[in-house]
C-alpha positions as CSV (number, residue, x, y, z in Angstrom):
1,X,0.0,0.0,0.0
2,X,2.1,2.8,-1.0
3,X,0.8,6.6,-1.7
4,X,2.6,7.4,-4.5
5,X,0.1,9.5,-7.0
6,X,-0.6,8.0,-10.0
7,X,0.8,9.0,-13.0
8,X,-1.3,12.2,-14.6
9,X,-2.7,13.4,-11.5
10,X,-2.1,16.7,-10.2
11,X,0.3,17.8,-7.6
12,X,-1.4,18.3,-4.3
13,X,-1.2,22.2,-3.1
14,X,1.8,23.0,-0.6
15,X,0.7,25.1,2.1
16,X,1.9,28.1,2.2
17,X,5.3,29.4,4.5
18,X,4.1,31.5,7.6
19,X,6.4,34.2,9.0
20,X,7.4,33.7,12.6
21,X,5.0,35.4,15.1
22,X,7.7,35.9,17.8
23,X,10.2,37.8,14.9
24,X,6.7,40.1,14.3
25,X,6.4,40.8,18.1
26,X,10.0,41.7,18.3
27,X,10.4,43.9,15.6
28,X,7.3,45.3,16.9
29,X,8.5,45.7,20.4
30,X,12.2,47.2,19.2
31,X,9.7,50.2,17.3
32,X,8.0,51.3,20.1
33,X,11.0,50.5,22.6
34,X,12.9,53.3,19.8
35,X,9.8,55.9,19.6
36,X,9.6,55.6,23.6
37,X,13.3,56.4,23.7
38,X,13.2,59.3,21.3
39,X,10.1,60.8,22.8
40,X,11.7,60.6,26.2
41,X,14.7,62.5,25.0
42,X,12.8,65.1,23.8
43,X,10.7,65.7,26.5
44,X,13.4,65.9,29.2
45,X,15.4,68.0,26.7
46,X,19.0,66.1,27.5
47,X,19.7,65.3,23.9
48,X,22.0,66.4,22.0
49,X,20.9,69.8,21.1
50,X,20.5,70.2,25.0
51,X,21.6,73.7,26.4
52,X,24.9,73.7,27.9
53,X,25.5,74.9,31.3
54,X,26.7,78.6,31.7
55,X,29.8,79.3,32.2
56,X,31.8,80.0,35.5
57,X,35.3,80.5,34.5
58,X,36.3,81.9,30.4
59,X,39.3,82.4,29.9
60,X,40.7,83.4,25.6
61,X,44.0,81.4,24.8
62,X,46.2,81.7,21.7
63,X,48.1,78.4,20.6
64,X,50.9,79.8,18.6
65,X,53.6,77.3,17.2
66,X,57.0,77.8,17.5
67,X,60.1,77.6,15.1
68,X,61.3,74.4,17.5
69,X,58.0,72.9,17.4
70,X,56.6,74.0,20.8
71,X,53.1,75.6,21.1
72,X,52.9,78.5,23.2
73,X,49.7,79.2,24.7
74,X,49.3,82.5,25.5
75,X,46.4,84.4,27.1
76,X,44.9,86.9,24.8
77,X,43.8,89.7,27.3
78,X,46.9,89.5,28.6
79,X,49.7,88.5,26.3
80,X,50.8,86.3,29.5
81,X,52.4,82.9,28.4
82,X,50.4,80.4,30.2
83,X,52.2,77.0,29.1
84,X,54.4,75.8,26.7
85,X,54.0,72.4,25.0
86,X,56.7,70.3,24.3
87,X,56.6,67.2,22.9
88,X,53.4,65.2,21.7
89,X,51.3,66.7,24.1
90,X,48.8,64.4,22.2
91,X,45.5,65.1,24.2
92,X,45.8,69.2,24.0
93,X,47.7,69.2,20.4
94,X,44.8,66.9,19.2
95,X,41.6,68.7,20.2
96,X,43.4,72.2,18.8
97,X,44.3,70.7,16.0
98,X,40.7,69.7,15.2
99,X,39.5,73.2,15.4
100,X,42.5,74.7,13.8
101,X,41.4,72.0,10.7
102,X,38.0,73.6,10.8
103,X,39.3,77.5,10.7
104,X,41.6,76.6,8.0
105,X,39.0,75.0,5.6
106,X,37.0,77.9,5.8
107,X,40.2,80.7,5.3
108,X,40.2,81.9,8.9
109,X,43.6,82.9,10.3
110,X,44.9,81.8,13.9
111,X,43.9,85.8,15.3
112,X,40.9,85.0,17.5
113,X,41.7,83.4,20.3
114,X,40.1,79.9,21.5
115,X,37.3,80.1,24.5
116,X,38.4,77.5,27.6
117,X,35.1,77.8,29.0
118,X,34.8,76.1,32.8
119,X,31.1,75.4,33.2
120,X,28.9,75.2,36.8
121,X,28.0,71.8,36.0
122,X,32.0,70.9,36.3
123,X,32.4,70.9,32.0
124,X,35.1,71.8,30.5
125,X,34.4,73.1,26.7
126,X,37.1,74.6,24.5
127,X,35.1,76.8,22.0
128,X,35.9,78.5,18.9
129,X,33.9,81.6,18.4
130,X,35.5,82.0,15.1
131,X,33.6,78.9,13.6
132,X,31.1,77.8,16.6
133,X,32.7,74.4,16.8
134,X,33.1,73.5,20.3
135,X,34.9,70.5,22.3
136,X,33.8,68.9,25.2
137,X,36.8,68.3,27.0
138,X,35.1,66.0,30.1
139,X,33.8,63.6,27.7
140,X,37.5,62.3,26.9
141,X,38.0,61.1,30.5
142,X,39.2,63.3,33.8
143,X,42.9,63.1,32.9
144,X,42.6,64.8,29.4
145,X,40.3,67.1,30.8
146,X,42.5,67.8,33.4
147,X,45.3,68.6,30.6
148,X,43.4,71.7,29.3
149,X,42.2,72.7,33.1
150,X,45.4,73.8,34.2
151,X,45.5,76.2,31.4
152,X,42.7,78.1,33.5
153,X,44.7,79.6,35.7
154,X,45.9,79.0,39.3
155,X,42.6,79.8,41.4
156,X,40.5,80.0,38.2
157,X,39.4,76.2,38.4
């Protein structure tokens, strides 16, 4: 007794695949869980177009690089030098190099000095007013923030 189909006779229907209920409800789940998030962020405002906090401490610096291949950085009320950077420096070199890149794709000379901005929530932002880029030094870690607080000043921190 076998149930082979005889010869001639159609093929019976295959039923047709069904998608995974469980994938559906997950994919689901991950939509809302993402338009919860984003709605939550914008109510609360801490995203990333969030006001930053004001400032307690400014202070304009001047990095100005040196036939020997130190930076100077110089306070630009006063013409004091505040530090001189030897070596790699890599942390302070770095972030000024990013916003000297900027200046310099857009033709703007080294003349307006850089904002090291101390903030009353603790931040540590080193602005730009020439081209509105800023840095947010405290979001590379304490120790690299701490490279560009000591340019504030004895007192001034």
């Amino acid at each position: 007794m076998s149930t082979v189909a005889p010869l001639g006779s159609a093929p019976r229907p295959r039923a047709p695949d069904h998608f995974p209920r469980w994938f559906l409800a997950g994919a689901g789940a991950l939509m809302l869980f993402s338009l919860a998030a984003v709605a939550l962020v914008r109510l609360t405002g801490n995203g990333p177009d969030q006001k930053l906090a004001p400032g307690k401490i400014e202070r304009p610096l001047r990095f100005e690089d040196r036939a020997n291949g130190d930076v100077a950085v110089v306070d630009a009320r006063s013409g004091e030098l505040v530090s001189l950077l030897r070596g790699e420096q890599g942390f302070v070199r770095g972030a000024v190099r990013a916003l000297a890149r900027e200046r310099r794709a857009r033709d703007i000379g080294p003349e307006a000095p850089f904002q090291l901005i101390a903030r009353q929530d603790g931040g540590l932002t080193l602005y730009d007013p020439a081209t509105g880029k800023r840095v947010d030094l405290e979001s590379f870690g304490p120790a690299n923030a701490g490279a560009f607080a000591t340019l504030l000043g004895e007192g001034q921190r």
